[in-house]
C-alpha positions as CSV (number, residue, x, y, z in Angstrom):
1,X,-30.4,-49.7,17.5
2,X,-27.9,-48.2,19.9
3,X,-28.5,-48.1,23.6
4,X,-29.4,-45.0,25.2
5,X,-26.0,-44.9,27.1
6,X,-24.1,-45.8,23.8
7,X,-26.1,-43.2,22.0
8,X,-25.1,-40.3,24.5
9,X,-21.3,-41.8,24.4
10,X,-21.1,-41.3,20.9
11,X,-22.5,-38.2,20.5
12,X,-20.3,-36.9,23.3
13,X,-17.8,-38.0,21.2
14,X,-18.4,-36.0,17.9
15,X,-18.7,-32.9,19.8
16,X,-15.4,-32.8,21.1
17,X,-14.1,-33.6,18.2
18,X,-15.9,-31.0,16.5
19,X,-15.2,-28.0,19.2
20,X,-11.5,-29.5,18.5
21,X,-11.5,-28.9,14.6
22,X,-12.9,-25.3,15.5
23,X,-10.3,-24.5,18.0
24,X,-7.4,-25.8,15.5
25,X,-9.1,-23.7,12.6
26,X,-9.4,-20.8,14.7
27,X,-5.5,-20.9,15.6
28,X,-4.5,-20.2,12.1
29,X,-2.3,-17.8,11.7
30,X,-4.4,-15.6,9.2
31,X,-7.1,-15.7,11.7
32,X,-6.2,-15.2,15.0
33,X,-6.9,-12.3,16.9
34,X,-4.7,-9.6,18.5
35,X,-1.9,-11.7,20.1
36,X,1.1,-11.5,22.2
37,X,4.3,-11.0,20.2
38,X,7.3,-12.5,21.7
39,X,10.4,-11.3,19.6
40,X,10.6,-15.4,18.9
41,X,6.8,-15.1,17.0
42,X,6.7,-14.2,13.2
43,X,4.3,-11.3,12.4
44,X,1.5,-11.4,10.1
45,X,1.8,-8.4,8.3
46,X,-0.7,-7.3,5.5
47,X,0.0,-6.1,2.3
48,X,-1.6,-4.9,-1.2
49,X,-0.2,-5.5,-4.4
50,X,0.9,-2.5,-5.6
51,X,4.6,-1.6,-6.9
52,X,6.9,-0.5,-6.1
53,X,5.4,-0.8,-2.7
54,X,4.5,-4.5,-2.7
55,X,4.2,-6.8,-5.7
56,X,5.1,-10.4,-6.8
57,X,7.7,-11.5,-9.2
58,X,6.7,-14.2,-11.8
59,X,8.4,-16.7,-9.6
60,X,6.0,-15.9,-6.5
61,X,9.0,-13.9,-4.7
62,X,7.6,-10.8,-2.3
63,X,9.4,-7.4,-2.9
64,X,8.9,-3.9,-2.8
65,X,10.0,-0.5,-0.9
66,X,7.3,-1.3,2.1
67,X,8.2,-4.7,2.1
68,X,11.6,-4.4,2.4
69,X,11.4,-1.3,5.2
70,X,9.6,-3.6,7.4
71,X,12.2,-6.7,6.7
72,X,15.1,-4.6,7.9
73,X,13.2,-3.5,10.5
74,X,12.2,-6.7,12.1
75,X,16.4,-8.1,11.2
76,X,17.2,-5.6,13.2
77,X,14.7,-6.4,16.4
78,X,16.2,-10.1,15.9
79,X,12.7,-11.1,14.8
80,X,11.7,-14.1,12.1
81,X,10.9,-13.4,8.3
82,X,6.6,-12.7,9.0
83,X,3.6,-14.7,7.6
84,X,2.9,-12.0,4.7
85,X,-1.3,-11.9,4.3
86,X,-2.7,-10.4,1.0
87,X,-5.5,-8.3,1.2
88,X,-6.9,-5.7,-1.2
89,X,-6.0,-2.6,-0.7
90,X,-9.4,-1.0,1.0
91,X,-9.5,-3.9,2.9
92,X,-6.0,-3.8,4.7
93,X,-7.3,-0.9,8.0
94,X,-9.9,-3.4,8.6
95,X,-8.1,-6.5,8.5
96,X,-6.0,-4.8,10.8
97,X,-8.5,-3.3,13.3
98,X,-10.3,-6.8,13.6
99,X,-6.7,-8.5,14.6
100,X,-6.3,-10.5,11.7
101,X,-2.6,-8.8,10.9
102,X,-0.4,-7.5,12.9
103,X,1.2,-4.8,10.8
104,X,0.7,-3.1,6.9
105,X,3.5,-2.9,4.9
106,X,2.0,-1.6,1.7
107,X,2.6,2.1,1.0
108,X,0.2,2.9,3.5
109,X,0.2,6.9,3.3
110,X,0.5,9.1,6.2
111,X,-3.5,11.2,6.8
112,X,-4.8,12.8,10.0
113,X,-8.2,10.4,9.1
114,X,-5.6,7.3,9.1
115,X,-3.9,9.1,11.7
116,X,-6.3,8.7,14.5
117,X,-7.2,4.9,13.7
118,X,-3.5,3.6,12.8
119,X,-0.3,4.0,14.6
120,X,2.0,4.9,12.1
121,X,6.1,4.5,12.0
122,X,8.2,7.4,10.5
123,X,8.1,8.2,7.0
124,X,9.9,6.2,4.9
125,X,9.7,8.3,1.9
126,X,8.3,11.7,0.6
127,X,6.6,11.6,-2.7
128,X,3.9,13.3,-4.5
129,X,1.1,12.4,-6.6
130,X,1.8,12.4,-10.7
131,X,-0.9,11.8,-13.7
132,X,-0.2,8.9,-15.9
133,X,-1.8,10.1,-19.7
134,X,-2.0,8.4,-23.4
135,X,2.0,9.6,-24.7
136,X,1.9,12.9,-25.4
137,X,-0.7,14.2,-23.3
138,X,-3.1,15.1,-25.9
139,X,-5.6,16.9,-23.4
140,X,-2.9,19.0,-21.7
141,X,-3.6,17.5,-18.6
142,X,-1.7,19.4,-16.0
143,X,-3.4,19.8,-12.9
144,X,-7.0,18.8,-10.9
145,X,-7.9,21.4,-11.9
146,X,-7.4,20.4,-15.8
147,X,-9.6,17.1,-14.9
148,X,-12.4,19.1,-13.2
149,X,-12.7,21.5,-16.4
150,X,-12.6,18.9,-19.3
151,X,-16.2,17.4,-19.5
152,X,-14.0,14.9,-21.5
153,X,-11.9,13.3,-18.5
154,X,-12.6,10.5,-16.5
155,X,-10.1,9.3,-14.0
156,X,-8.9,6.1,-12.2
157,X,-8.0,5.6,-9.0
158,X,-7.2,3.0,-6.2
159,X,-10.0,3.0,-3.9
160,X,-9.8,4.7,-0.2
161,X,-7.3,6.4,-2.0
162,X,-5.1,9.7,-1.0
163,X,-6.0,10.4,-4.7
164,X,-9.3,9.5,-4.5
165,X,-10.0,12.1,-2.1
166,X,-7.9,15.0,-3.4
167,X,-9.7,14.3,-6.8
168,X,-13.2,14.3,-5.0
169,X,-12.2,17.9,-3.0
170,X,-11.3,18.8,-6.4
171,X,-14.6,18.7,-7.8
172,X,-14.3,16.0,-10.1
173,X,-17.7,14.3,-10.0
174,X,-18.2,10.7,-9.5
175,X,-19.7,10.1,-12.5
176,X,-15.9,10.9,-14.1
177,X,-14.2,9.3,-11.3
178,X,-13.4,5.5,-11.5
179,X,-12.1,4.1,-8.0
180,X,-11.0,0.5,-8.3
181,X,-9.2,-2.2,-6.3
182,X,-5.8,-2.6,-8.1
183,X,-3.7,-0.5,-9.7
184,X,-3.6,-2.9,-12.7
185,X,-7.2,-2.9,-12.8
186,X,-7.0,1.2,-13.2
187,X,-4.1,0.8,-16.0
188,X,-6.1,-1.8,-17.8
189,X,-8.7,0.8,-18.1
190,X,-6.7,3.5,-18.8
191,X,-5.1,1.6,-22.1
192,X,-8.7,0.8,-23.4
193,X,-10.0,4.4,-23.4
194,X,-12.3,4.0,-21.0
195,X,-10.3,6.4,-18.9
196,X,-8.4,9.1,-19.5
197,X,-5.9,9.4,-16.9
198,X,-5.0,7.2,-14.2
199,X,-3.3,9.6,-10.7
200,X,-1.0,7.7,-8.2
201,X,2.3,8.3,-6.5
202,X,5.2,8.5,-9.1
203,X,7.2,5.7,-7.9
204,X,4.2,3.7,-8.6
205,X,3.5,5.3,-12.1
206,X,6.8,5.4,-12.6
207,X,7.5,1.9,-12.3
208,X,4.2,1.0,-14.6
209,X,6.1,2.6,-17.5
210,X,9.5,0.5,-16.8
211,X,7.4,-2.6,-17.0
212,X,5.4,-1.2,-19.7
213,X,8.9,-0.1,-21.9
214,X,10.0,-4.1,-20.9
215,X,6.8,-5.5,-22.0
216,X,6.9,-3.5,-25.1
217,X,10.7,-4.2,-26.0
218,X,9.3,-7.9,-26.2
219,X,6.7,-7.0,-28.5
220,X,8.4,-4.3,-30.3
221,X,5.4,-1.9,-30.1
222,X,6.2,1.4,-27.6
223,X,4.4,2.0,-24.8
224,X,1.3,4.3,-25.5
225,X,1.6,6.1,-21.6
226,X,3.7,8.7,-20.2
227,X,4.0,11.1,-16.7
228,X,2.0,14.0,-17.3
229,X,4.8,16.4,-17.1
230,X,4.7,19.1,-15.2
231,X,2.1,18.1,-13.0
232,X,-0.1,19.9,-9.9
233,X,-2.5,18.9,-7.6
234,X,-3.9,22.6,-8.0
235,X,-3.2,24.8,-10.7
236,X,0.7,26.0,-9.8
237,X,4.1,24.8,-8.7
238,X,3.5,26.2,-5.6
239,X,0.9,23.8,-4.8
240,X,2.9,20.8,-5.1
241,X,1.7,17.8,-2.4
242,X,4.2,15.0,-1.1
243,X,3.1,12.2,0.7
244,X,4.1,10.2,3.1
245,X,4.4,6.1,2.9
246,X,5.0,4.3,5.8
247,X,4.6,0.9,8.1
248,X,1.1,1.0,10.2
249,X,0.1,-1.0,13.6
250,X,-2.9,-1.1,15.7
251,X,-3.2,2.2,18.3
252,X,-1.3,1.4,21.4
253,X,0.9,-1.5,20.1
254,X,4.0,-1.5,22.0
255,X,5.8,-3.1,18.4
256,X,5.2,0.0,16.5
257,X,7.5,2.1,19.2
258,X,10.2,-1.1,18.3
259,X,10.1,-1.1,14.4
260,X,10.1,2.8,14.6
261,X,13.4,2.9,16.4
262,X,14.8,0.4,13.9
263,X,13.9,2.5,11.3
264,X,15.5,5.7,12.8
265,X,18.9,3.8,12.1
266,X,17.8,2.6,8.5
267,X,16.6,5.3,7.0
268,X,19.1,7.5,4.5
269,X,21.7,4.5,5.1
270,X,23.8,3.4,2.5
271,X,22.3,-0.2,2.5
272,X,18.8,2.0,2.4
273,X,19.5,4.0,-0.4
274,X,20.7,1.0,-2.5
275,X,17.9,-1.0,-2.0
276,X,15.5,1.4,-2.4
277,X,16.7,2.7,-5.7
278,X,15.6,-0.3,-7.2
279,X,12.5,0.7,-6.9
280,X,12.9,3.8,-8.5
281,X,13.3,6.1,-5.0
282,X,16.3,8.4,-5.0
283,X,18.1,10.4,-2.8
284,X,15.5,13.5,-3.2
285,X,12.8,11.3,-1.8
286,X,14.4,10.0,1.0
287,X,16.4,13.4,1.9
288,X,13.0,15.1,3.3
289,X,12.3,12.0,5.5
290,X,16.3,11.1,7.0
291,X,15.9,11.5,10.9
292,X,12.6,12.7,11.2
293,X,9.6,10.9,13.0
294,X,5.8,11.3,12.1
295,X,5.8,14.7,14.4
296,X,8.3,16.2,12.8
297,X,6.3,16.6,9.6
298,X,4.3,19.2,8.6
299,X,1.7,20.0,5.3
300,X,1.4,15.6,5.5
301,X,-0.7,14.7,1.8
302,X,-0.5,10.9,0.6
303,X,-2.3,7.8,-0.1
């Protein structure tokens, strides 16, 4: 039996050791808090798989349009390559606001709502929403307005979603409106008929069907899926939305003001326009967005 003395020793002992596995696990870098950022500290910037925004290649690589705005950003400022932290994509605002990342780089659209939580950088594209359908469009989907009227029609979408909510003001009820995590998750649905269209940005649709035509080539069956073509948020060309993708920070972060100005010298570059077109962004989507910051846009609809 231990002595008293011994007893109290020993137990004196575990504690600090325990307080001192808590500290360590508490300075991991996914889990920290808001924290000073000396230009010498990586960021840990939160993304969402979802191309061309942010996505994986089959060897584990990290690429896509938001990932590699905030990559020339930071080799501008002089700054490290960051920890990148996955999160889904509903869950990235609040992973920020509790301090667990720094920064989203994710295709994060522009909204007033976002607006006054986020601090946003300057656009770093303009695009608008398009309507991925079976090939051929077989129920002359063309507009919400199509969706709302066709008993038949339910649609996917990413949850917390630009779409999401346009389809919602729309009129579209619930009970024909599928909101999921992934992307994926809505195309997987949308190939098994248990939707029947699937609404994101087009680069994002757009580059579903590239996979989809590589995929297929493999198999030699052709993709079943197409862009719903032409396609309006309302019921006319003149109601034609673009949105706005760009890098987001916590309110008041003095970094946002830094990758910002390191964008202004990016954006509509050569080197910009070349990388970007790899992800299936052209000149007519960058264009809208050369030079101007947040302010300077008007009519803002996104994701």
């Amino acid at each position: 039996m231990l002595h008293p003395m011994r007893l109290i020793l020993w137990l004196g002992l575990v504690m600090m050791v325990t307080v001192a596995v808590i500290v360590s696990i508490g300075r991991s870098p996914a889990l920290d808090g808001p924290r000073s950022l000396g230009p010498e500290r990586p960021l840990r910037v939160g993304y969402a798989i979802e191309a061309p925004y942010a996505f994986r290649d089959p060897g584990g690589g990290l690429h896509g349009e938001a990932i590699d705005m905030m990559r020339a950003a930071l080799r501008r400022l002089g700054r490290p390559e960051p920890v990148w932290i996955h999160a889904e994509f509903g869950a990235l605002m609040h992973e920020l606001d509790m301090g667990r990342i720094d920064a989203i780089a994710s295709g994060l659209f522009i909204t007033p709502e976002r607006a006054a939580r986020l601090a946003f950088s300057r656009p770093t594209a303009a695009v608008q929403p398009g309507l991925l359908v079976a090939v051929g469009n077989p129920l002359e989907l063309h507009s919400l307005a199509d969706l709302v009227g066709d008993a038949r029609v339910r649609l996917c979408v990413l949850e917390q979603s630009v779409e999401h909510d346009m389809a919602r003001r729309a009129g579209l009820p619930d009970s024909r409106l599928h909101a999921r995590a992934s992307a994926s998750s809505c195309l997987t649905e949308l190939q098994q008929g248990r939707v029947q269209a699937m609404m994101l940005s087009v680069p994002s649709l757009r580059w579903m069907i590239r996979q989809l035509a590589q995929d297929a080539g493999a198999r030699t069956s052709p993709p079943a899926l197409e862009l719903a073509a032409p396609f309006w948020v309302s019921s006319g060309p003149d109601s034609a939305n673009f949105g706005y993708p760009a890098l987001a920070f916590r309110r008041g972060d003095r970094l946002r003001d830094e990758i910002d100005a390191a964008l202004a010298a990016y954006i509509g570059s050569p080197e910009h326009l070349q990388r970007v077109s790899v992800y299936g962004f052209d000149e007519g989507q960058i264009a809208p967005v050369r030079g101007e910051p947040l302010a300077g846009l008007r009519g803002t609809a996104t994701r």
